[in-house]
N, C-alpha and C positions, 0 to 999 in steps of 0.2 A: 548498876543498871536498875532499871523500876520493874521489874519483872520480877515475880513469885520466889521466893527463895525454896530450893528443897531441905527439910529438914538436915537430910543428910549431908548438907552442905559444911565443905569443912572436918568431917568425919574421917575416919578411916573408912576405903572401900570392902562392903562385903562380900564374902567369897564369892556370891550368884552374881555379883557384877564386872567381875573379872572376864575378860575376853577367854575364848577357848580357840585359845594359839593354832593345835590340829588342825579343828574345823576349815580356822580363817585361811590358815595354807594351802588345807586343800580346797574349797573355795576359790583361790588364787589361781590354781593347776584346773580346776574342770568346769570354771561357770565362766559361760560363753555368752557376752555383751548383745545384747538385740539394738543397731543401728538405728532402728525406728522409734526405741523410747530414751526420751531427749535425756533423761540420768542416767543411761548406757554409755552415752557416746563420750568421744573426748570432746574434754569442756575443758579451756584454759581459763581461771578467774587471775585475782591480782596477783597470785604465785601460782604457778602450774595447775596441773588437773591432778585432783583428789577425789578419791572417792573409798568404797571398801568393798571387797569382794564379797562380801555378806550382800551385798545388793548390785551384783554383777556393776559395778561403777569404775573397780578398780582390780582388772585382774590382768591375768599373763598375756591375752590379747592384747589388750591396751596398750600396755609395756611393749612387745613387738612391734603393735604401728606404731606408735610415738618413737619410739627409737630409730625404726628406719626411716621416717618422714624426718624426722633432724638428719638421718647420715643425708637423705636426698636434699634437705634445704643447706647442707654445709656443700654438696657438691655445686649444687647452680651459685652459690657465692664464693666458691672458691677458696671457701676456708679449709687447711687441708695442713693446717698443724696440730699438736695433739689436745685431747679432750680431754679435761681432769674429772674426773666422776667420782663423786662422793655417796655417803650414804648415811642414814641417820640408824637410831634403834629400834624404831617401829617393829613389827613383826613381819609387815609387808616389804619393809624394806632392802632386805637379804634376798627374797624371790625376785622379786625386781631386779637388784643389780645383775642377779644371774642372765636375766631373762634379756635386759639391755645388753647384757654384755659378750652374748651369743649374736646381738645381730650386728654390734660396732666393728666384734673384730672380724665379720665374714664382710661386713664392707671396707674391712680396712681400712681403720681408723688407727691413728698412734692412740693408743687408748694409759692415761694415768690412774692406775689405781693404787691402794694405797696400801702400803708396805705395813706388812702384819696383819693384812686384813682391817685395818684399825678401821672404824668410825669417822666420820670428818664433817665437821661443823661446815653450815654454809658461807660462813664468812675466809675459814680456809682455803674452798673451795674460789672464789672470789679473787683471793688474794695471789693464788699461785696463776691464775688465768693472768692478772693485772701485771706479775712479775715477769713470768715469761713474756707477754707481747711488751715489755718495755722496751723504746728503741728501735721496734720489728715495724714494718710498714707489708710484708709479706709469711706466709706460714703458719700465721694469728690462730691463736691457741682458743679452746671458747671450754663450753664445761654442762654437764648435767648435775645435779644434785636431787638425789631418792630420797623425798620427806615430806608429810603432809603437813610440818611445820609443828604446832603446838598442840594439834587436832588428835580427839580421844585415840586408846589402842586401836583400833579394830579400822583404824584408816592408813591409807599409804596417799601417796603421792609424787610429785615426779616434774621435776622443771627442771628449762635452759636457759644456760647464761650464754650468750654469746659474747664476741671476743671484747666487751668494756666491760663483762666480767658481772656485770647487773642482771639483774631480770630482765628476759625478755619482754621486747615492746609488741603492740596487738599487731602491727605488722608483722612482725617474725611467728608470733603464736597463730594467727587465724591461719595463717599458711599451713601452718604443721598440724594445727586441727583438722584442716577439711583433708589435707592427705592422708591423716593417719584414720579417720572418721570414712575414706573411701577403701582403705584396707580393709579396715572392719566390713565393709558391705559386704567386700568382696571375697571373703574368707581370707584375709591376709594374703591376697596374691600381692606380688612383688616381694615381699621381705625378706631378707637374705637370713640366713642362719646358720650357725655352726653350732657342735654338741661344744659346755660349758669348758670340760678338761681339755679340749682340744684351742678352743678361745683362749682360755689361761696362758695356754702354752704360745700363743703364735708368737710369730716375731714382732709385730705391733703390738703386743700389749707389754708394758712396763710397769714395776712400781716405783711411785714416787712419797717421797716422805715428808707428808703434809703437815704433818705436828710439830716436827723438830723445826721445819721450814720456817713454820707460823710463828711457832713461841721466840724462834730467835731473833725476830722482824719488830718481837714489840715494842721494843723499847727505838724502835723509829719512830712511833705513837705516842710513846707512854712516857714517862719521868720513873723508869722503873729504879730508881734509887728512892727518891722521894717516898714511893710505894712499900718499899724495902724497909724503909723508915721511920711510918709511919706510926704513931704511939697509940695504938687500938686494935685489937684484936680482930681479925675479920674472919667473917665463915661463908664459903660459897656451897652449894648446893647444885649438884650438874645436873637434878631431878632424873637421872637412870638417861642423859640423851648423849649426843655424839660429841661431846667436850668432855667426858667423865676421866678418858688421861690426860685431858691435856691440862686440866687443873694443877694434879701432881707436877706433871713437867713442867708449870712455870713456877710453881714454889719452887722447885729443885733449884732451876737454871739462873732464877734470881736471888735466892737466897730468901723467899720471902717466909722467914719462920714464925709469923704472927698468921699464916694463910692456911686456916683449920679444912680441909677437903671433911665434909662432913657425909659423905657418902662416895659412894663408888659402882653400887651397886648396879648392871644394868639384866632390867626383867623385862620381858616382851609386854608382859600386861600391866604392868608398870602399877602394882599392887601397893606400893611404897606412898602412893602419893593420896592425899585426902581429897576429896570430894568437889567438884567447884560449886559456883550458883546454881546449877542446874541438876545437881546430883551427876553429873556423870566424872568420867576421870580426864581431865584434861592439864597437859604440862605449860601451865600460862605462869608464869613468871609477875603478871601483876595483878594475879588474883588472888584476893585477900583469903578465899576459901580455899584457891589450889595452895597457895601459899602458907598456909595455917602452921603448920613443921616448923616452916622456918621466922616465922612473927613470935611463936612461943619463945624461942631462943635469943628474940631480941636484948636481953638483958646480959648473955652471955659476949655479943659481940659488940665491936662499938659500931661497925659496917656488917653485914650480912650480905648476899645479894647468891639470885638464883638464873640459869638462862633455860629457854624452854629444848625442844628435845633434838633439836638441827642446830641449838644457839646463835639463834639470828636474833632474840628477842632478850631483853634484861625484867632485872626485876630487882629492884633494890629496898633494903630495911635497913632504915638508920635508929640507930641507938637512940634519936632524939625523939623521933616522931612515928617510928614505926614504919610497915609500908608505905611506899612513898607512890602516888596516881602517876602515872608514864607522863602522862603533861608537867608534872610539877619539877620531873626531874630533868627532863627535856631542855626548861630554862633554866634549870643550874648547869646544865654543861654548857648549853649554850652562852652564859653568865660568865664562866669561870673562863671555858675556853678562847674566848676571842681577845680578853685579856691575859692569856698565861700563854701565846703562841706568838710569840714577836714577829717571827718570820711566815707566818699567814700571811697571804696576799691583800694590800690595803682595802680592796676594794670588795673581797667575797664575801658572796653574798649570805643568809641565814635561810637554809630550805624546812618550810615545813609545809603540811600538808593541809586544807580548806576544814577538816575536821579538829585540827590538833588547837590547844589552849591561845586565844588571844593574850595569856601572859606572856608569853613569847614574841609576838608584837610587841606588847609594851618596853620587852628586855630588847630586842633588839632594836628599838627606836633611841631605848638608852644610850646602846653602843655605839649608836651611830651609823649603825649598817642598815643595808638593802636587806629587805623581807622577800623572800621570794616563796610564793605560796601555789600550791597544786594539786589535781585531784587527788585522791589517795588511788596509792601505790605504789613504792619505793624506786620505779621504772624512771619515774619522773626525775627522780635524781641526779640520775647515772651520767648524763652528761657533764652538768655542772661541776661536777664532782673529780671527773677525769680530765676537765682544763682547767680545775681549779677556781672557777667562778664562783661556784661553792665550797665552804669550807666544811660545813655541815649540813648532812639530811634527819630530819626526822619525821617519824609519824606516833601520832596519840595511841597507837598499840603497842609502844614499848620497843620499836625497832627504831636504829640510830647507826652511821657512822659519819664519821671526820678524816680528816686530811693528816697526813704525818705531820712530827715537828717542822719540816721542812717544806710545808706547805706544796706536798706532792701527793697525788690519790694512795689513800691504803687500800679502801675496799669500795666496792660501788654500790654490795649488797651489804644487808643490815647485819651487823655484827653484834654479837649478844655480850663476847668475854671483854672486848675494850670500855663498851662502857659503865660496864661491871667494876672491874678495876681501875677506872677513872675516878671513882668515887673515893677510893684510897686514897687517890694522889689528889682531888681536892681536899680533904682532911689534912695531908696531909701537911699542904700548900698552904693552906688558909688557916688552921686549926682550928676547923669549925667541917663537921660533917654535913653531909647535902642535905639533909633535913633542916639544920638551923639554916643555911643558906639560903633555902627556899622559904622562911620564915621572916628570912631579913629582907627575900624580893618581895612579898606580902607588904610586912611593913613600907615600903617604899612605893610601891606599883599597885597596892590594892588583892584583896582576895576571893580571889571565884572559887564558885562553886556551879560543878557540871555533872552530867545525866545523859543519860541516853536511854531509848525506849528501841526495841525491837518489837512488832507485829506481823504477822501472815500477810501476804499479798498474793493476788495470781498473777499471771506472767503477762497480763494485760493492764494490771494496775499499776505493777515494774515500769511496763514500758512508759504510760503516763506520767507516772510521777521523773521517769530521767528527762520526760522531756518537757518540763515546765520549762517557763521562761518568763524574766522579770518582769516581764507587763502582766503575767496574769498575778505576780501580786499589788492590789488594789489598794493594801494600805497606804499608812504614811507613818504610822507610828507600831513598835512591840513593845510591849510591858510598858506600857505607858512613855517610851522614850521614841525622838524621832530616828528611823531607817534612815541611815545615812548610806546604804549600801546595799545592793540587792543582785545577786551572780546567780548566773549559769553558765559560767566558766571561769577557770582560775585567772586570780589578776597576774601570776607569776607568768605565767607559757601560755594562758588564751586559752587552754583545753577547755573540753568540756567537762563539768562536774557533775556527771550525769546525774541533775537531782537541782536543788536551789538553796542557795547560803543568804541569811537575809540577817543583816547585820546594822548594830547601832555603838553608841560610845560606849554601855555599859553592859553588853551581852550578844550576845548571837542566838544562832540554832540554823541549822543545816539538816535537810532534806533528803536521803537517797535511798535507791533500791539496792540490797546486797546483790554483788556479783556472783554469788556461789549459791545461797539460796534462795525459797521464796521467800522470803520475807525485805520489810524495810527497814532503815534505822533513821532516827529522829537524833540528833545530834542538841545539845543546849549547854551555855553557859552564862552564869550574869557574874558580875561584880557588885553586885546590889543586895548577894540573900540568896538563900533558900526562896523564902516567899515568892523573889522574882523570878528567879530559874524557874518555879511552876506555871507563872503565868508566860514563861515564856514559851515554855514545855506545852500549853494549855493550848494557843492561839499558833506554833506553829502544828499542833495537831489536828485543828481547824482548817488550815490551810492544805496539808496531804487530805484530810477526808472532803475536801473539795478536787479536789486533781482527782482522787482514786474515784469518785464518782463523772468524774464526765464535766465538771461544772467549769 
């Protein structure tokens, strides 16, 4: 991104930067939310509501309403089978499932939690929702998962998958917001509650075994022989998050004795990890600075690859080329995949998202297949995915899943470990790693190069800039080429892209306001250069500082 780098980017964290675990817990336990200031209240963005108890955003109220406002929106629908709830390793994340977990079983939920206490990736979570409701037209199982995703220590967070096992759509979320956001006014009147030991124990709560469940399902997925197989050394990295056994247990169960688990370690403040852009500590998977640990070691594997700390996200290093842009690897699966899956359906579609690489277009025009393109959010998916219309979802931040070999849903939410080890089994398939691959789609298809810019905005410039609309762009040409294309909503499903995508044959650049903070983001890419990426960078900058002013 064009944004300042901190020196310390890439570094080891130093001690003054480490979270103070105590604090943030109790924090959690006694700072009470003021409904009136709009970073208090519950805010669902494109994965649940996040925030940090360090700024009452994210504490044991919160978790209280949210949680009874799901058992209340699972009552009016009628869903009344059990709820799989996961958890990641955040430090907020253990107070939380308590804290959910005292009010599920007082409303009497079949509540699945997870045997040994273990940790459970959100794609586990996902998967065991999609398994259960297979078949079922009544009883339909749905699921919460505790994790602010890939966001620094000192955050928690907290989302619903209902029964297609996705993230929740704004229909189901704005609901659960304004009820849990009327608990909070109200001092949490309505919410039911039991003490934690006495929940453990009810008769609705069970545990279920999400690990063994998962890792046994892969190879519906995977070519876990191929993988098994493969003549290259590989190293994964669970960055300290909620996939840290499940590593071990798929080398075990497959046999894969080339699969170096190169940590295990999990620490609340997650002191293990280097620096990102921004100097702080954040578990991103396709950040060359969070990433630093494992780019060093490139030389030792011939695959590497890392997931962030719920592993919904990838992050791959190839022996050939190093870390590898979430775009670039995007069309290698998507490359590889739709030719190495005979029994995918002829006609599914390639999902990606209004932000994610026009090479993807390009490979999927190759293929032969339908493009189906959508705001960002992985929401968008979920349908396609669970009839199969979709074979693949992805988005340009490194989240991705696909369809089993047998061209039936695996997951609906983004999965970090499959296409992680995907990248095995193209090597292994091909004998050539996803770096040369994406070298030989280059050579073929042309090479972008892309950028993104984040700046401040107030919540009045947000609102302007989501709501441009193609007329108010007056041009006819970017970077010198003609606009063949100009959206304020996806060509895939018509939504809105809250923001404006203004596109030509040799580049783009898109438009929007972040859903979680203030600020926007400026999205760019050409096929033309460096050079022309900036002029495109240039002139759509032009363009927002016309909308944020009124013009």
């Amino acid at each position: 991104m064009s944004q300042a780098t901190n020196p310390l980017a890439g570094k080891p964290a130093p001690l003054e930067l480490l979270v103070n675990v105590p604090r943030l817990i109790s924090a959690y336990y006694t700072g009470r939310p003021d409904p009136s200031v709009p970073s208090q209240r519950v805010a669902f963005g494109t994965s649940g509501h996040r925030g940090s108890s360090f700024d009452d955003a994210f504490n044991e109220w919160h978790v209280l309403a949210i949680s009874q406002a799901i058992c209340d929106y699972r009552k009016q629908k009628g869903i009344d089978g059990p709820l799989f709830l996961g958890i990641d390793t955040h430090a907020l994340s253990t107070p939380a499932f308590s804290s959910a977990v005292e009010v599920l079983a007082a409303n009497g939920v079949e509540l699945m939690i997870s045997k040994d206490d273990e940790y459970t990736p959100t794609p586990a979570v996902s998967h065991a929702i999609l398994v259960y409701n297979r078949g079922r037209t009544s009883g339909l199982a749905d699921g919460i998962v505790i994790t602010p995703s890939h966001n620094p220590p000192e955050s928690g967070g907290f989302k619903y998958n209902p029964p297609n096992g996705g993230p929740a759509g704004t229909d189901i979320t704005s609901a659960v917001e304004a009820a849990a956001n009327k608990m909070l006014a109200n001092k949490l009147e309505g919410v039911k509650r039991m003490p934690l030991a006495q929940a453990l124990r009810a008769s609705t709560t069970h545990r279920h075994d999400y690990l063994n469940t998962y890792v046994e399902d892969l190879a519906q997925v995977l070519d876990m022989d191929a993988i098994r197989d493969v003549n290259l050394n590989l190293g994964v990295d669970p960055l300290g998050g909620a996939g840290v056994r499940y590593w071990p247990a798929i080398a075990e169960r497959y046999k894969l004795t080339r699969l170096n688990v190169l940590s295990q370690e999990v620490d609340p403040t997650f002191r293990f990890m280097s620096l990102d852009w921004d100097g702080r500590i954040r578990m991103d998977p396709s950040s060359p600075d969070a990433m630093h640990k494992l780019i060093e070691l490139k030389d030792r594997f011939g695959i590497a690859f890392a997931c962030d700390t719920d592993h919904d996200r990838h992050g791959i290093v190839s022996g050939s080329t190093g870390l590898m842009q979430p775009n670039s690897y995007l069309a290698v699966m998507i490359d590889y995949l739709y030719t190495h899956r005979p029994q995918w359906p002829a006609q599914a579609a390639v999902g990606k998202t209004v932000v994610s690489s026009q090479m993807i277009d390009r490979v999927t025009a190759r293929l032969g297949r339908r493009l189906y393109e959508v705001p960002v959010g992985f929401k968008w998916f979920v349908d396609g995915l669970v009839d199969a219309s979709l074979a693949f979802g992805g988005e340009e931040s490194a989240g991705a899943t696909f369809l089993r070999k047998d061209g039936s849903v695996w997951t609906t939410d983004k999965d970090g470990l499959v296409p992680a080890l995907l990248s095995a089994e193209i090597a292994a398939r091909t004998g050539r790693d996803p770096g040369e691959r994406y070298t030989e789609l280059t050579q073929a298809l042309g090479q972008p190069v892309s950028d993104r810019v984040d700046a401040a905005a107030t919540v009045e410039q947000k609102k302007r800039l989501s709501s441009l609309s193609p007329e108010q762009i007056r041009s006819t040409e970017l970077a010198g080429d003609k606009i063949v294309n100009v959206l304020s909503h996806a060509p895939g499903n018509g939504a809105a892209i809250g923001g404006v995508k203004v596109v030509t044959d040799n580049g783009w650049f898109a438009a929007r306001p972040s859903g979680t903070e203030n600020i926007y983001k400026i999205y760019g890419e050409s096929f033309k250069g460096k050079e022309h990426l900036a002029r495109i960078l240039e002139e759509a900058q032009q363009v927002v500082d016309g909308a944020l002013s009124g013009a």
